[in-house]
N, C-alpha and C positions, 0 to 999 in steps of 0.2 A: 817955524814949527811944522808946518805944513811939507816945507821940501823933506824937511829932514826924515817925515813919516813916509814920506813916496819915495826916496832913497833908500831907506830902512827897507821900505814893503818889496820894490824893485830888486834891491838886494838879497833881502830871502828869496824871491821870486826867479832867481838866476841863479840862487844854491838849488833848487829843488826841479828843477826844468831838467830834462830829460836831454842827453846829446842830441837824441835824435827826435827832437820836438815835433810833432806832426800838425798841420792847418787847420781849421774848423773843420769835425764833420756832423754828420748829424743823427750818431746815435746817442739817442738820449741819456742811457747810464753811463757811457763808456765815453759822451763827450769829453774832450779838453778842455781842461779849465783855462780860460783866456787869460791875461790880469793886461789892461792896456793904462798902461803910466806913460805919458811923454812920447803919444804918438806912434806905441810900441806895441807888440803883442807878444805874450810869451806863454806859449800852451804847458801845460802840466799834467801830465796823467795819473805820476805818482806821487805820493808823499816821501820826504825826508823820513819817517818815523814807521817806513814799511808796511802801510797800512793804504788799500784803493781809497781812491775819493767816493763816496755816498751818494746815491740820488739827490736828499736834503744836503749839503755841504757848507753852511755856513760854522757850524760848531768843529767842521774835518779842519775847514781854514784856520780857526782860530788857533786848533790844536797847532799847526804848524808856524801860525804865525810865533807861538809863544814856546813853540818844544814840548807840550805837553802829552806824553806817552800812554795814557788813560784814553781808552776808545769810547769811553761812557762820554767824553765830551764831543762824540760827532751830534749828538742833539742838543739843540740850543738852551731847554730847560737846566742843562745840567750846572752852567756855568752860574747861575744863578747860587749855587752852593764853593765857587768853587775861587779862593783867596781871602781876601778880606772884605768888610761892609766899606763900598764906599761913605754911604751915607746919602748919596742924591750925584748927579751929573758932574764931572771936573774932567778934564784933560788927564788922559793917562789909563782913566778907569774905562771900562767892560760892561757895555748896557746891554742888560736881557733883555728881552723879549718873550712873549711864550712859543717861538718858533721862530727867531732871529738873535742874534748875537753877532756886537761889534765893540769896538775899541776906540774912543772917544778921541779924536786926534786936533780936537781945532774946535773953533767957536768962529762965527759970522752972523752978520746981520739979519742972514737966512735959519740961523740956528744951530744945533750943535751938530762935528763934522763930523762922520763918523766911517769907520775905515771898515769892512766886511767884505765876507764873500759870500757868494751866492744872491751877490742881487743886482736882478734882473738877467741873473747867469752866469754874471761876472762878478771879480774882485773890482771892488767899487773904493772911492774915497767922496763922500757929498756931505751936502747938510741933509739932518735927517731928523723928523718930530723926535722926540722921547716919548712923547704920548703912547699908554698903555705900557710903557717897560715894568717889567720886573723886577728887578733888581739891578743895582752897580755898586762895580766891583772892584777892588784894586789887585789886577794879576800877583 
C-alpha cells in the first residue's frame, strides 16, 4: 500500500515538475517545492491546475494531489467540508487539521501514515499523531 502511494505521489510529482526544474533556493515564497521519494528530488513551482503554490501549501498540495480546481482548498480548514464524513481515521481518507491537511495512506506501529505537503517544507509520507484533527474525509 505504501509503494503504490509513493508511486502514485512520484507520479503526479513528474506530471507537474516543470522541464526546466530549478535546485533549492532560498526565497521563501517563491521557493520550490521539493518532493523527495526514493532518494530523489523533484522541485515544483507550478501547479497542474494553473494556480502558484501559497506561502501555507499544504491544502495547494492536496488540491493537486486529487485535481481539485476550487482555490478555496489552498487552506487546510476547507477540506474539512469538502467530500464525504469519513466518520474517524481509515486508509484512504483526508485528515484536517485546523492548519494542516493530509491523506491517510498506511497505518504502523508508529501510527497513522500520512502523506502531505508542506511539512517541514516538503512533500512528506510518515506516521503522524491524529491528535487534535478535525475532521476525516473520504475525497
Amino acid at each position: 500500500m505504501i509503494r503504490t502511494a509513493l508511486a502514485a505521489a512520484l507520479m503526479f510529482a513528474l506530471s507537474i515538475a516543470p522541464a526546466d526544474a530549478r535546485r533549492h533556493h532560498h526565497r521563501h515564497h517563491n521557493k520550490p517545492l521539493h518532493i523527495t521519494w526514493a532518494h530523489r528530488v523533484i522541485s515544483v513551482d507550478r501547479s497542474s491546475l494553473g494556480d502558484p503554490r501559497p506561502r501555507a501549501w499544504c491544502g495547494w498540495f492536496m488540491r493537486q494531489h486529487l485535481g481539485v480546481a476550487d482555490r478555496r482548498g489552498n487552506l487546510a480548514r476547507w477540506w474539512a467540508s469538502y467530500g464525504s464524513n469519513a466518520g474517524g481515521p481509515a486508509i484512504g481518507a483526508l485528515v484536517v487539521w485546523a492548519h494542516h491537511v493530509g491523506k491517510i495512506v498506511g497505518q504502523s506501529p508508529k501510527g497513522w501514515i500520512v502523506l502531505s505537503g508542506n511539512d517541514g517544507h516538503v512533500v512528506r509520507e510518515r506516521p503522524r499523531s491524529l491528535r487534535g484533527a478535525i475532521a476525516f474525509r473520504w475525497p
